[in-house]
C-alpha positions as semicolon CSV with decimal commas, in nm:
position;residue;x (nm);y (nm);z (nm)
1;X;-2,364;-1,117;2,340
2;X;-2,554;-1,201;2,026
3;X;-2,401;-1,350;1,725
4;X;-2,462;-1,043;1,525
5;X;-2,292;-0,830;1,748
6;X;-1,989;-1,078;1,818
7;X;-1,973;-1,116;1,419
8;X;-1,940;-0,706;1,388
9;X;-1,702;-0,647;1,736
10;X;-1,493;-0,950;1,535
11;X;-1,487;-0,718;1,229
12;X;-1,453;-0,425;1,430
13;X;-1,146;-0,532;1,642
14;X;-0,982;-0,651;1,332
15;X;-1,021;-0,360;1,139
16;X;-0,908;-0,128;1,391
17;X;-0,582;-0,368;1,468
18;X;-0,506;-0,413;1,106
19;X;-0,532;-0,042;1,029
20;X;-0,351;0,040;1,326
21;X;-0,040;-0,203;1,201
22;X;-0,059;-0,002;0,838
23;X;-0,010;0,330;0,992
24;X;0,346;0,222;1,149
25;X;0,391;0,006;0,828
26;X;0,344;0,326;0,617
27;X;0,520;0,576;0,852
28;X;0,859;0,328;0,843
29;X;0,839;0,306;0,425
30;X;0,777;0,726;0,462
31;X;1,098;0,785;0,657
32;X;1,340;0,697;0,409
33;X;1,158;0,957;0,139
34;X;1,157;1,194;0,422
35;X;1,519;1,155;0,478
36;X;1,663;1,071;0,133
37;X;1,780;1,463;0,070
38;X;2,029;1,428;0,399
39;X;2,110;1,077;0,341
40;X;2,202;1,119;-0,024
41;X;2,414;1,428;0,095
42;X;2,544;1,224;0,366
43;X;2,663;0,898;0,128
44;X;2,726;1,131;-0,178
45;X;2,418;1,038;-0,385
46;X;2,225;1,139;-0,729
47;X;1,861;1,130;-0,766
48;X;1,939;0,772;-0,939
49;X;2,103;0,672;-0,652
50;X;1,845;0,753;-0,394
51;X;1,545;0,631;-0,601
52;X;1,767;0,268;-0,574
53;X;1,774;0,334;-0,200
54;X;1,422;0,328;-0,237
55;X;1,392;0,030;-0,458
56;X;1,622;-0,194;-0,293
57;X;1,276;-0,211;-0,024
58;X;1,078;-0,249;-0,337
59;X;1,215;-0,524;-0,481
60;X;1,240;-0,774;-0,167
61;X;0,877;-0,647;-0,120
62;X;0,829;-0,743;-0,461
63;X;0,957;-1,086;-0,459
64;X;0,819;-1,176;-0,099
65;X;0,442;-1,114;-0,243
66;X;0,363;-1,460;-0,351
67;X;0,578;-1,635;-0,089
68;X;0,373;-1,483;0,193
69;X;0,064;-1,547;0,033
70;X;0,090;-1,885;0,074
71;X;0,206;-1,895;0,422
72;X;-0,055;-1,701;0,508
73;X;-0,303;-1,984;0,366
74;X;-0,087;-2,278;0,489
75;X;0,026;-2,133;0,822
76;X;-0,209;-1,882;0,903
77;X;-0,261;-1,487;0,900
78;X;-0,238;-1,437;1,284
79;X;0,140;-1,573;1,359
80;X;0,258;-1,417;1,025
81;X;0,143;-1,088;1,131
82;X;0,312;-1,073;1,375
83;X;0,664;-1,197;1,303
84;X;0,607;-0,978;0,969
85;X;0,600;-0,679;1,214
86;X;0,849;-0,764;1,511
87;X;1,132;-0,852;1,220
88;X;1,046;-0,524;0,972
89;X;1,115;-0,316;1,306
90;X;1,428;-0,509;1,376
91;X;1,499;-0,417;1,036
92;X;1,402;-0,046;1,042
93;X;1,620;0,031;1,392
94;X;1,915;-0,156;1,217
95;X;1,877;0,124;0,945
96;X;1,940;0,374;1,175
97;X;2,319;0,226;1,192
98;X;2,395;0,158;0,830
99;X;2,776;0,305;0,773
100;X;2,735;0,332;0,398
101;X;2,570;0,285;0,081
102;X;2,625;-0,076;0,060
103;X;2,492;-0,181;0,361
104;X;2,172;0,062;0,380
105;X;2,029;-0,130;0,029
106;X;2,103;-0,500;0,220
107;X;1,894;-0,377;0,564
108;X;1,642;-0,188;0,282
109;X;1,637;-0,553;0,099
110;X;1,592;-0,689;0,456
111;X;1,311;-0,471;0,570
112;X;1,089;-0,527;0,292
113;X;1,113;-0,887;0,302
114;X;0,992;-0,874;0,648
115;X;0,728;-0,647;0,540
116;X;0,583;-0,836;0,227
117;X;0,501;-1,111;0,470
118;X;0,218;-0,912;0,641
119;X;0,000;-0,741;0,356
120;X;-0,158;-1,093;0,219
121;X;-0,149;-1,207;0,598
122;X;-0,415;-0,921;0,696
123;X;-0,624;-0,972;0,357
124;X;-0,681;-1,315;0,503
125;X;-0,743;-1,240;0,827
126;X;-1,010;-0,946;0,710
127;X;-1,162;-1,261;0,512
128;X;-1,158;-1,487;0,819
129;X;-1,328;-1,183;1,041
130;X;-1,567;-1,034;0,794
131;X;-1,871;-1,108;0,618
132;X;-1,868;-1,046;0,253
133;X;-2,129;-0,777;0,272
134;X;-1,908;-0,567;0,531
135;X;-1,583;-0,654;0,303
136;X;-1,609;-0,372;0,126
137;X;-1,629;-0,149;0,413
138;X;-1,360;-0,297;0,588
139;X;-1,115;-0,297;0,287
140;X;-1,131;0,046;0,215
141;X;-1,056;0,122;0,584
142;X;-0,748;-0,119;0,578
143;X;-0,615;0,077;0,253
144;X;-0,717;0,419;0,385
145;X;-0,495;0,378;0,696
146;X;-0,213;0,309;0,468
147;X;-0,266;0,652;0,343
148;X;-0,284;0,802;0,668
149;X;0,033;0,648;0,773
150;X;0,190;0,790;0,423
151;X;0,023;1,150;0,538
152;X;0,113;1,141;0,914
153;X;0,502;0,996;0,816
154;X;0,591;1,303;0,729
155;X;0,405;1,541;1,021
156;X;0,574;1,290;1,220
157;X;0,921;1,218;1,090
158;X;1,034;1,551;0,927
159;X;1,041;1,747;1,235
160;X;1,223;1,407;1,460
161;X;1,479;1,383;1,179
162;X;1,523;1,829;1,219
163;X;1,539;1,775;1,561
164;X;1,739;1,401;1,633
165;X;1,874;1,325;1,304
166;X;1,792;1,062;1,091
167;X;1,939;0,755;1,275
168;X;1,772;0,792;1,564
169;X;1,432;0,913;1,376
170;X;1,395;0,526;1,282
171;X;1,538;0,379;1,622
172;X;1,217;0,559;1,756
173;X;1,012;0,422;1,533
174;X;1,147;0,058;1,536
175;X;0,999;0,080;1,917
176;X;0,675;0,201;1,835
177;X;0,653;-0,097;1,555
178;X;0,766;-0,370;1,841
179;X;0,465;-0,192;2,089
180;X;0,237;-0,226;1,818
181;X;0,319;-0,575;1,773
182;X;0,253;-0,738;2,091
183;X;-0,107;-0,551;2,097
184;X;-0,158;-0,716;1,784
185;X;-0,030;-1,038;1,893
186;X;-0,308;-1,003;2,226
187;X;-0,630;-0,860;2,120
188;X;-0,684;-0,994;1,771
189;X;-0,970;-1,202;1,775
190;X;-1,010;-1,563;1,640
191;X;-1,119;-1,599;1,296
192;X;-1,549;-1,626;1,266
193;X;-1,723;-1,969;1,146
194;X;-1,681;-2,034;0,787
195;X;-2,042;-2,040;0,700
196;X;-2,024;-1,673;0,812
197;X;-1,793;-1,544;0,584
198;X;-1,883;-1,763;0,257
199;X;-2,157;-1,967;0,288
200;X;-2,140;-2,100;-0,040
201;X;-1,819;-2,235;-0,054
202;X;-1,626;-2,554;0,076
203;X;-1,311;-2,567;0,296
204;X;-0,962;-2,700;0,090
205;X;-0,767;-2,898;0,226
206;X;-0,439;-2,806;0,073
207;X;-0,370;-2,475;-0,123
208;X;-0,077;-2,339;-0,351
209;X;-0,043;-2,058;-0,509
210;X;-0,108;-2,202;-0,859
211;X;-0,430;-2,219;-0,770
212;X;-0,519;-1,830;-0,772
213;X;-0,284;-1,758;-1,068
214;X;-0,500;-1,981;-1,280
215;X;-0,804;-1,716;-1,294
216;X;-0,737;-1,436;-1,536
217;X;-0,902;-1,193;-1,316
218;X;-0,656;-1,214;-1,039
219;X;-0,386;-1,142;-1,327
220;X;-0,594;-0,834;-1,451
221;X;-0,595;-0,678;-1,138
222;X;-0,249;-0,768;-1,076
223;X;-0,162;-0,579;-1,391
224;X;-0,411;-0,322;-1,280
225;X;-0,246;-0,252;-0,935
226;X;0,081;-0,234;-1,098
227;X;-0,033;0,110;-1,293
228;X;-0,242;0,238;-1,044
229;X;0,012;0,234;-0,750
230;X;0,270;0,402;-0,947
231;X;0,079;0,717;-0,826
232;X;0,090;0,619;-0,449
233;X;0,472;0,535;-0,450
234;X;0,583;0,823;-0,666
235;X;0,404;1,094;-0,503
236;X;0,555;0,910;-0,146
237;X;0,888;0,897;-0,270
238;X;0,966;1,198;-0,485
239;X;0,766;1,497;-0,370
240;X;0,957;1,577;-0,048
241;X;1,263;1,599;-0,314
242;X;1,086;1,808;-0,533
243;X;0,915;2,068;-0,293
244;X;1,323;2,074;-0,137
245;X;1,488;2,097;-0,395
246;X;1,264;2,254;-0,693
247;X;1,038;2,511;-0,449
248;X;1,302;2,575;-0,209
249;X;1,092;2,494;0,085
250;X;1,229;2,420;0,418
251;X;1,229;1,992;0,486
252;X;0,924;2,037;0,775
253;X;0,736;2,258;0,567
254;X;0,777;2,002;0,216
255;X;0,724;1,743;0,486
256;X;0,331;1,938;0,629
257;X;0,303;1,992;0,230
258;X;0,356;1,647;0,108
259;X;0,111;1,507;0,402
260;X;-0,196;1,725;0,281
261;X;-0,276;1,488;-0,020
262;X;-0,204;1,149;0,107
263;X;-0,406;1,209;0,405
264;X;-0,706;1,351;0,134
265;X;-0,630;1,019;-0,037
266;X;-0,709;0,811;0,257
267;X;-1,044;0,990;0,266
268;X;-1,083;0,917;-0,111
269;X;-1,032;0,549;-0,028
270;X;-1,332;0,538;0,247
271;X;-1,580;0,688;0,048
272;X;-1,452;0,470;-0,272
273;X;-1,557;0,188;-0,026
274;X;-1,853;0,295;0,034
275;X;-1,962;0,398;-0,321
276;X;-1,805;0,002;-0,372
277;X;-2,036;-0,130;-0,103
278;X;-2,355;0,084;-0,234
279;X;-2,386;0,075;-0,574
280;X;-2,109;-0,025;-0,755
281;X;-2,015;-0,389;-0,607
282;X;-2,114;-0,545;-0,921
283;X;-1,962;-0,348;-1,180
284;X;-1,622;-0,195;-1,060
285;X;-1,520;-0,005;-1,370
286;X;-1,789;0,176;-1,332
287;X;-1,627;0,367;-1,104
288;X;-1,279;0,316;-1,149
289;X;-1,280;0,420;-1,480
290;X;-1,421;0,748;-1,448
291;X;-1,197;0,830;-1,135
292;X;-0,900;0,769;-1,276
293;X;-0,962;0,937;-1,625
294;X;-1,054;1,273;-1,401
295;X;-0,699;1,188;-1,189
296;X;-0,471;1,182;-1,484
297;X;-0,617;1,519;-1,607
298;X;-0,572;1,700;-1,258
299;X;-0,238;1,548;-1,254
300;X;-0,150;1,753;-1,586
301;X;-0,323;2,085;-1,412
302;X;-0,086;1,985;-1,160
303;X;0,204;1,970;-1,372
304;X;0,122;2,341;-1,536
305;X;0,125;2,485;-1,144
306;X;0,313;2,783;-1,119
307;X;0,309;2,800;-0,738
308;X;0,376;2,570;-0,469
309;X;0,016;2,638;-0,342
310;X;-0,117;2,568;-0,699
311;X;0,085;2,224;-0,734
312;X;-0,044;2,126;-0,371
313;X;-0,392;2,181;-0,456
314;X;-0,444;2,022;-0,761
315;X;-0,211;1,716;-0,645
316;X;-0,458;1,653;-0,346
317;X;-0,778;1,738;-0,576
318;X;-0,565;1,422;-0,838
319;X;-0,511;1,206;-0,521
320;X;-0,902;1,197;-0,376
321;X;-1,004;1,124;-0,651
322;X;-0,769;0,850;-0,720
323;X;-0,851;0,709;-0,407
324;X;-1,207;0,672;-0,521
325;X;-1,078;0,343;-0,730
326;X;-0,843;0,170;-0,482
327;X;-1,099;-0,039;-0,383
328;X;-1,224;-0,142;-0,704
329;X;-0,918;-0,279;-0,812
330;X;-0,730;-0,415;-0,538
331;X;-1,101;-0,516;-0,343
332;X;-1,236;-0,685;-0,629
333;X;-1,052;-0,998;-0,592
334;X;-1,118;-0,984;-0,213
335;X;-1,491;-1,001;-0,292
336;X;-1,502;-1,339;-0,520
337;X;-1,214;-1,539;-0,438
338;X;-1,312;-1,808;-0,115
339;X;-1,130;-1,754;0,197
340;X;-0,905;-2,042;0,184
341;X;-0,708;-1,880;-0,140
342;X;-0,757;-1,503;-0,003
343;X;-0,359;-1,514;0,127
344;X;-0,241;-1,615;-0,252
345;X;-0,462;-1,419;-0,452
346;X;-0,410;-1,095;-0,320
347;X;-0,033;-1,190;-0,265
348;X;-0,022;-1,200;-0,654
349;X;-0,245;-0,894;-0,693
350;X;0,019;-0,750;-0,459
351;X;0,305;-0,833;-0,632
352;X;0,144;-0,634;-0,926
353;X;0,121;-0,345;-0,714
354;X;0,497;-0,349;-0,582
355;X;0,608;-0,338;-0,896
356;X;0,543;-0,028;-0,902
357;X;0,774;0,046;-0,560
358;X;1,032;-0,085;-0,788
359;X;0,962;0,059;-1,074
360;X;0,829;0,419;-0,972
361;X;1,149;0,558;-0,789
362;X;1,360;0,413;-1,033
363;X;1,214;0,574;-1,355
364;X;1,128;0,871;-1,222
365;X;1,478;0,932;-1,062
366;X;1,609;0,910;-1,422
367;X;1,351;1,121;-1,564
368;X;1,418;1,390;-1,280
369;X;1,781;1,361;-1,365
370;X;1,774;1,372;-1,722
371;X;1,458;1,597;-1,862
372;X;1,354;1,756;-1,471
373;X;1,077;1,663;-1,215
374;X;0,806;1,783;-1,499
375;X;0,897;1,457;-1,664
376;X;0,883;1,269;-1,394
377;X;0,523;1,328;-1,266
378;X;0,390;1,290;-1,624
379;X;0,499;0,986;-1,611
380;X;0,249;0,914;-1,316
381;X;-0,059;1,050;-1,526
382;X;0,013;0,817;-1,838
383;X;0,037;0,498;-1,562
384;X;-0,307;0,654;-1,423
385;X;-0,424;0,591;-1,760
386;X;-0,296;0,308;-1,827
387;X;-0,476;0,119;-1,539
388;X;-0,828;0,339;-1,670
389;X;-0,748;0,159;-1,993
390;X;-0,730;-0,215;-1,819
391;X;-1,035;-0,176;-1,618
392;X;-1,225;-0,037;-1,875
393;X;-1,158;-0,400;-2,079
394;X;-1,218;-0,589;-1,752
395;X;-1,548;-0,780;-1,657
396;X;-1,616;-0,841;-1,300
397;X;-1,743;-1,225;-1,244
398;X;-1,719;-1,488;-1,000
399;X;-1,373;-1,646;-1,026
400;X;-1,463;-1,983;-1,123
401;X;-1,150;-2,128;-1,193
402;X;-1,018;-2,089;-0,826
403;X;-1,398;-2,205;-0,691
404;X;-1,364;-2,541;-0,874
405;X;-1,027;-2,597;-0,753
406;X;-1,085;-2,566;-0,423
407;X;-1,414;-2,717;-0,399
């Protein structure tokens, strides 16, 4: 085989793997927002208190950002991945048993800790396995399988949780998680020669996570990803609730509803990589900007639906073209910081972008209980906005700072 095709079957393999790995990640987080309206009747809860169910995931997610960004540069992304994924589904089948409130927010707190090992893990291991020119590419198709996870959790979970309840709904998925696991652990490949994936920069010997908190940029786009995912995890967590309870629609049909615009969104996402990879590689905000400006105002029109139909169609018109912009924020430190930083610097952009899965279900739970649902989405527009407003004041460069250390 030549080295051009081993370098793309590398890049291939590990795409498909990684993506593969997001799906299950994203149909486990889905469950609990599928089956919040019978465990909150179940355990007795308000809105409040199931948007803390919720959050109790977000926050060890939150916290475990950084810390698994730099074991994925000092230890490696390949055995992190996998203990990230054999010990979240440990985590999610131990859900299925929880006798009460109390101990459902410790295996929650559990289960995300076990999960925020594995997204700075796989941003490595895409850096170790790609070329720069195909990072793009391969980026978008990472972050688009998280929203088709997010879309499929609830073809997939709403009807197993109608027909086998909702402890046993994430027993069955726990053993899909462990399958998916050992295939991971097998077939990915080993990382390509350095010279492949950044020819221009030098190996470090020794790498903390300091280092990538030092350039502003990574910062930005933390920041950045904070507004822009408040979208993802409110739409995930609170409009299976709303269709239920608001619309009056049956939990498989909110569930089919709820599906049509994340799995749009992952489309969004692909062709936002492409668009990335084509012409706007150099100037992100280019893009971004424009996408999410155009979001935010759909997400009003959405608000002002008067139908279920209407609110469906006008959420997945928002959340396309949302999805056009993942990849210039959350990509853009991807494509400038060397390899040998990659697991830090995206675990801090991450940790901007959890902050939302804390914050998101938490606000708008109050908001919903307080001034109604209506509140609560508008509260995802002005976020939208928000991160428009940050990438329209931030300049795409080389991140120098991090290059000199490590060089």
């Amino acid at each position: 085989m030549s080295p051009d095709n081993t370098v793309r079957r590398t890049g291939r393999t590990t795409v498909a793997l990684l993506a593969g790995v997001y799906i299950i990640d994203y149909i486990d987080r889905v469950m609990i927002a599928i089956a919040l309206p019978l465990i909150g009747a179940e355990f007795g809860l308000s809105h409040t208190g199931q948007g803390l169910v919720v959050s109790a995931f977000a926050i060890a997610y939150l916290l475990g950002q950084l810390p698994g960004g730099l074991l994925a540069d000092r230890a490696g992304a390949r055995p992190l991945l996998v203990v990230s994924l054999l010990a979240w589904s440990v985590f999610t089948a131990a859900t299925g048993l929880a006798p009460g409130l109390v101990v459902l927010l410790v295996l929650r707190a559990l289960f995300g800790l076990a999960q925020a090992l594995f997204p700075a893990a796989s941003f490595k291991a895409l850096a170790e396995r790609t070329t720069r020119e195909a990072r793009s590419r391969a980026a978008g198709l990472i972050l688009a399988s998280n929203n088709v996870g997010a879309g499929l959790g609830p073809l997939v979970v709403a009807p197993l949780v109608v027909l086998a309840g909702w402890r046993h709904t994430f027993w069955i998925v726990a053993a899909a998680g462990l399958v998916v696991g050992l295939a991971l652990w097998k077939l990915l490949p080993p990382p390509l020669p350095r010279e492949l994936t950044e020819p221009d920069d030098a190996p470090a010997a020794s790498v903390g996570v300091s280092v990538a908190l030092r350039d502003g940029l990574v910062l930005r786009c933390a920041l950045m990803f904070a507004c822009y995912n408040m979208l993802n995890y409110g739409m995930i967590t609170w409009v299976p609730s709303y269709l239920v309870e608001a619309k009056g629609m049956s939990l498989v049909s909110a569930g089919v509803s709820s599906a049509i615009p994340l799995l749009v969104n992952a489309v969004g996402v692909i062709v936002g990589g492409w668009l990335m990879s084509r012409w706007f590689d150099r100037s992100a905000r280019r893009l971004v900007v424009p996408a999410l400006v155009v979001s935010a105002v759909l997400l009003v029109l959405m608000l002002r639906a008067g139908s279920t139909t209407a609110f469906t169609t006008w959420q997945t018109l928002a959340m396309f073209v949302n999805g056009l912009a993942a990849i210039g924020i959350v990509g853009l430190p991807l494509r400038v910081l060397p390899r040998a930083v990659v697991g830090s610097g995206m675990g801090a952009v991450n940790t901007g972008g959890q902050l939302a899965g804390v914050l998101a279900p938490l606000v708008m739970g109050w908001l919903a209980d307080r001034l109604g649902f209506g509140a609560a989405f508008g509260f995802l527009a002005a976020t939208t906005l928000a991160a428009a407003l940050i990438s329209l004041v931030t300049r795409q460069r080389q991140a120098r700072q991090v290059k000199e250390a490590v060089s």
